[in-house]
Backbone as ProteinMPNN parsed JSONL, in Angstrom:
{"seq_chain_A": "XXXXXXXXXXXXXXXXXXXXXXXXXXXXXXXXXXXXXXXXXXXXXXXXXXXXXXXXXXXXXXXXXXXXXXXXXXXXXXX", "coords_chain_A": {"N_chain_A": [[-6.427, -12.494, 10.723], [-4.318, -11.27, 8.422], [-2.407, -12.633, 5.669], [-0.905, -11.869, 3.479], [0.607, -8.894, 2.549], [0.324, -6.661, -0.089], [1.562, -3.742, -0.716], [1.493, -1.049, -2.974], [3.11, 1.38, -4.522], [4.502, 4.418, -4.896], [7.526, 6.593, -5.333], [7.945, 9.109, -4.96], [5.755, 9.767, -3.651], [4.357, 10.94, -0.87], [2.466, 10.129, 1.262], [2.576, 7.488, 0.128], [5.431, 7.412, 1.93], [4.732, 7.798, 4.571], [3.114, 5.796, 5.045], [4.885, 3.231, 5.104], [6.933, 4.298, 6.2], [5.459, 4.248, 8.888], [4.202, 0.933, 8.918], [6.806, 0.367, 8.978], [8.18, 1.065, 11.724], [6.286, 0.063, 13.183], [6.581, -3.113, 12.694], [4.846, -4.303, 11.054], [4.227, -6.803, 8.174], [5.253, -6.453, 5.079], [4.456, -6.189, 1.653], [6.686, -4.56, -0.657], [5.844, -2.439, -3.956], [6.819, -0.881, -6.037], [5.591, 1.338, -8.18], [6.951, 3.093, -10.451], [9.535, 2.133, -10.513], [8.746, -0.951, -11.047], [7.371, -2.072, -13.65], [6.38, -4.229, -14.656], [5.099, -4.593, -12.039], [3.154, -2.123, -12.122], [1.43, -2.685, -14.444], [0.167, -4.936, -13.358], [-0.532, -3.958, -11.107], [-2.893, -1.959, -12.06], [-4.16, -3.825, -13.98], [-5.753, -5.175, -11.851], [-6.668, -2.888, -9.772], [-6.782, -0.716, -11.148], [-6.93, 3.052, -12.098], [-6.006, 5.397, -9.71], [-5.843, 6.816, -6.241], [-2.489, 6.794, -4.794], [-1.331, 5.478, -1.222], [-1.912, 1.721, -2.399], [-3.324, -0.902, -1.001], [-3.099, -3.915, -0.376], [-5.078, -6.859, 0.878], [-4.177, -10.205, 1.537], [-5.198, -10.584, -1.071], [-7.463, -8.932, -1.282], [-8.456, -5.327, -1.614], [-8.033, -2.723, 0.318], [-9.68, -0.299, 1.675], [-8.125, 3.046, 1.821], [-8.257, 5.954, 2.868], [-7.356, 9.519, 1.882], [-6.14, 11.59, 4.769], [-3.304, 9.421, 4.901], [-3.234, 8.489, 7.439], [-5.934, 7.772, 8.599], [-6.119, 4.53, 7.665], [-3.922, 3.461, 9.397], [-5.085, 3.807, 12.083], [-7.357, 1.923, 11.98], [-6.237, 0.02, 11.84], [-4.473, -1.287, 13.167], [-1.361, -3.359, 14.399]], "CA_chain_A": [[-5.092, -11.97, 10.589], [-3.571, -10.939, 7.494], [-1.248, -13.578, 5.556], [-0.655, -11.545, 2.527], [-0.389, -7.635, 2.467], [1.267, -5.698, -0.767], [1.671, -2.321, -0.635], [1.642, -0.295, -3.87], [3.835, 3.058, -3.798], [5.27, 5.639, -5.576], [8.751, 6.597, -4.098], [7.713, 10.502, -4.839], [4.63, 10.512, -2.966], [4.67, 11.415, 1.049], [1.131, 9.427, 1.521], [3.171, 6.019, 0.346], [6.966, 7.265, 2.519], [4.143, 7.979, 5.163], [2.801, 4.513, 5.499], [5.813, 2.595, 4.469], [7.775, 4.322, 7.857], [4.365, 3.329, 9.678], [4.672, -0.436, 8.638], [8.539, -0.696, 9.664], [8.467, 1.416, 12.71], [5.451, -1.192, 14.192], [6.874, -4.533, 12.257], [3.891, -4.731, 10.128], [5.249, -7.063, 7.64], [4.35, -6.0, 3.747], [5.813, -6.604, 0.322], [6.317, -2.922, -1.276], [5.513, -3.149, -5.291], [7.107, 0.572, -6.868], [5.156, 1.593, -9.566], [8.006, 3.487, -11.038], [10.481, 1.226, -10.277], [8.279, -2.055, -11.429], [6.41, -1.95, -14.831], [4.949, -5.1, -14.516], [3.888, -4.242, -11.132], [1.881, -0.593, -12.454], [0.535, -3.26, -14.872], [-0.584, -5.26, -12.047], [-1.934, -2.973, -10.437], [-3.799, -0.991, -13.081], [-5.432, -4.827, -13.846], [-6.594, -5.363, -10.185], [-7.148, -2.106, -9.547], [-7.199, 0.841, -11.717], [-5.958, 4.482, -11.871], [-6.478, 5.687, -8.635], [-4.735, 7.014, -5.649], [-1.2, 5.733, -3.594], [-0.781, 3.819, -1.582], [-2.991, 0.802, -2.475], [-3.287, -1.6, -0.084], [-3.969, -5.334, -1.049], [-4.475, -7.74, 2.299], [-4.872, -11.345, 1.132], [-6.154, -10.496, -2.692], [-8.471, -7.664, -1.126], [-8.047, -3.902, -1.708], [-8.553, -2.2, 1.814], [-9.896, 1.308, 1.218], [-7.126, 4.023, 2.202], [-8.692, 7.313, 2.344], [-6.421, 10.143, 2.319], [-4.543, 10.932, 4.971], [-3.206, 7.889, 5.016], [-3.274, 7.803, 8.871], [-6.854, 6.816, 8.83], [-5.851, 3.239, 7.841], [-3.512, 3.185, 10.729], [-6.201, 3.888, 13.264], [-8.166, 1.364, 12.253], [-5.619, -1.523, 11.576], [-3.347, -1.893, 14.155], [-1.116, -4.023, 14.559]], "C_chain_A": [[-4.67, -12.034, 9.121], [-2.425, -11.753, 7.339], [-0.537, -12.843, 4.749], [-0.479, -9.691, 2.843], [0.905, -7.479, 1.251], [0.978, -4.574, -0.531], [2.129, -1.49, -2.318], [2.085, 1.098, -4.028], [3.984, 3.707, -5.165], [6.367, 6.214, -4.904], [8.659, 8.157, -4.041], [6.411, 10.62, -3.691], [4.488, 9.957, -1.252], [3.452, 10.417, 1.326], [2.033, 7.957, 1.348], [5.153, 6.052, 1.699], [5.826, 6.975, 3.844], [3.402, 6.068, 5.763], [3.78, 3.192, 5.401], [6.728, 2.594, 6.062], [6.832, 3.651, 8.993], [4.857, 1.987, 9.817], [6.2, -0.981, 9.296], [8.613, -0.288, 10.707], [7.807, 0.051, 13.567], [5.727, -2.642, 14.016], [6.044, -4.678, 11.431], [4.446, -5.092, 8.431], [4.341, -6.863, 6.207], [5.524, -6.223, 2.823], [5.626, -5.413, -0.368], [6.007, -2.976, -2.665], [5.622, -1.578, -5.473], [6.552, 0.686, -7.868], [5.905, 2.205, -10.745], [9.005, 2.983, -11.175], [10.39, -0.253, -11.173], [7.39, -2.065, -12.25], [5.757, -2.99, -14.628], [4.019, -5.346, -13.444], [3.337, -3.16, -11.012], [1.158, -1.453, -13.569], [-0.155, -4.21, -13.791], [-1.743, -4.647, -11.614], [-3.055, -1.955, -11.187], [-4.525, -2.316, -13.627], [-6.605, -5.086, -12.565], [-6.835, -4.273, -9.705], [-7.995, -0.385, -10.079], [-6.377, 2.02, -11.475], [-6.805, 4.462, -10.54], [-5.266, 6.436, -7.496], [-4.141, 6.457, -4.942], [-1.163, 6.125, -2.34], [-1.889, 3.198, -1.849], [-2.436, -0.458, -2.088], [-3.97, -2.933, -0.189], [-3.366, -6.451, 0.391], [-4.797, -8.71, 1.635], [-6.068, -11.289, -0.369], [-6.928, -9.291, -2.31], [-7.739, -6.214, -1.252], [-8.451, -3.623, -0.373], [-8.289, -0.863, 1.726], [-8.901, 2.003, 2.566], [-7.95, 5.275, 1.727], [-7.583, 8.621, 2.747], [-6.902, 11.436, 3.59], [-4.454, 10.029, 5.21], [-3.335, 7.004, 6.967], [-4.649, 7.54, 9.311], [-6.922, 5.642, 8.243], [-5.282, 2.91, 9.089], [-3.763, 3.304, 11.601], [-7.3, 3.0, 13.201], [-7.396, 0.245, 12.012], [-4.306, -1.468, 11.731], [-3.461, -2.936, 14.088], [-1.717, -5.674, 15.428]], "O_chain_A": [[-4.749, -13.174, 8.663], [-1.557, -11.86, 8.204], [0.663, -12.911, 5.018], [-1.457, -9.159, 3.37], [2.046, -7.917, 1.397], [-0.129, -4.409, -0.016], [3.327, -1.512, -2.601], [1.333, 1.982, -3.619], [3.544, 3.371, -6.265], [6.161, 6.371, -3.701], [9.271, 8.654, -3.095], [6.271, 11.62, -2.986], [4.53, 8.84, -0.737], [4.034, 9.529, 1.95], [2.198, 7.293, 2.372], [5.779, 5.069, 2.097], [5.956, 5.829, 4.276], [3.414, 5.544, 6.877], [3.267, 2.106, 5.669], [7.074, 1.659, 6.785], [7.203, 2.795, 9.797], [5.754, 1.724, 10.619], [6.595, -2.031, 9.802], [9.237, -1.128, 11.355], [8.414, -0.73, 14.3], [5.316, -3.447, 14.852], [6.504, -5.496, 10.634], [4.889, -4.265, 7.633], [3.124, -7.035, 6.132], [6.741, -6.364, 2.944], [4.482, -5.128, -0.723], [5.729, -4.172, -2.761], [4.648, -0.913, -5.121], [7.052, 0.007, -8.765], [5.586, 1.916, -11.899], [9.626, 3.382, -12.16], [11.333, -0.735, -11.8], [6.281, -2.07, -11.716], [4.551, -2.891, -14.403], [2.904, -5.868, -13.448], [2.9, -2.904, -9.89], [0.047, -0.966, -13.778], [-1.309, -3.879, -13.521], [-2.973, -4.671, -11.641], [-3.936, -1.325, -10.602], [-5.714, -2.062, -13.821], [-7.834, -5.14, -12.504], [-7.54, -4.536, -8.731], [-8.88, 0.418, -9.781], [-5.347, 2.031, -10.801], [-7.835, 3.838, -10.285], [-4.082, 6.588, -7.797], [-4.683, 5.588, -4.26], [-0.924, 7.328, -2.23], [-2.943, 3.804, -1.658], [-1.448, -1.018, -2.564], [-5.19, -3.072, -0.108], [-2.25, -6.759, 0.808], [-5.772, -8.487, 0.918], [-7.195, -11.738, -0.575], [-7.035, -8.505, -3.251], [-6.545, -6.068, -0.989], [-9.302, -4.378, 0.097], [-7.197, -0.295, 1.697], [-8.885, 1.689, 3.757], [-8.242, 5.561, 0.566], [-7.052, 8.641, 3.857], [-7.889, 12.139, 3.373], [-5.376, 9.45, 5.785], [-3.438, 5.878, 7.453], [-4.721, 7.055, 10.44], [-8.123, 5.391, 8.146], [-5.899, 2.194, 9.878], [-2.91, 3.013, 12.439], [-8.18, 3.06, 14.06], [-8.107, -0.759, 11.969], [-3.35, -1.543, 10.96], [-4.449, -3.645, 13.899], [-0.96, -6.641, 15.507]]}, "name": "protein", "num_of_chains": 1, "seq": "XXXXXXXXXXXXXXXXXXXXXXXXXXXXXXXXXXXXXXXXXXXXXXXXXXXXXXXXXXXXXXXXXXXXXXXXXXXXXXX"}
């Protein structure tokens, strides 16, 4: 079970509103981290992860590959 999850967004892009409504509709509890919003968390995340694409999904320190659309994460990690 998952102690930790962040969630890395962008508040423009439908792939992070898209998993974000996921997460609150089911309870799945996550800490959001705006990249536009939070400079030192797009430095963050550009240390631990890199350019790449949103959302990025960190369970317990791990990245957990999101391939787009984002609703193949949520078919494999239910609640």
């Amino acid at each position: 079970m998952c102690r930790e999850r962040k969630v890395y967004t962008a508040s423009a892009d439908p792939y992070c509103r898209f998993i974000k409504q996921h997460f609150n509709e089911t309870g799945i509890a996550y800490q959001e981290v705006d990249i536009g919003r939070n400079e030192a968390g797009f430095y963050e995340l550009i240390g631990f992860y890199g350019k790449g694409p949103l959302p990025v999904i960190v369970e317990d320190g791990r990245i957990v590959p999101v391939n787009q659309p984002t609703h193949l994460y949520i078919t494999h990690h239910k609640r």
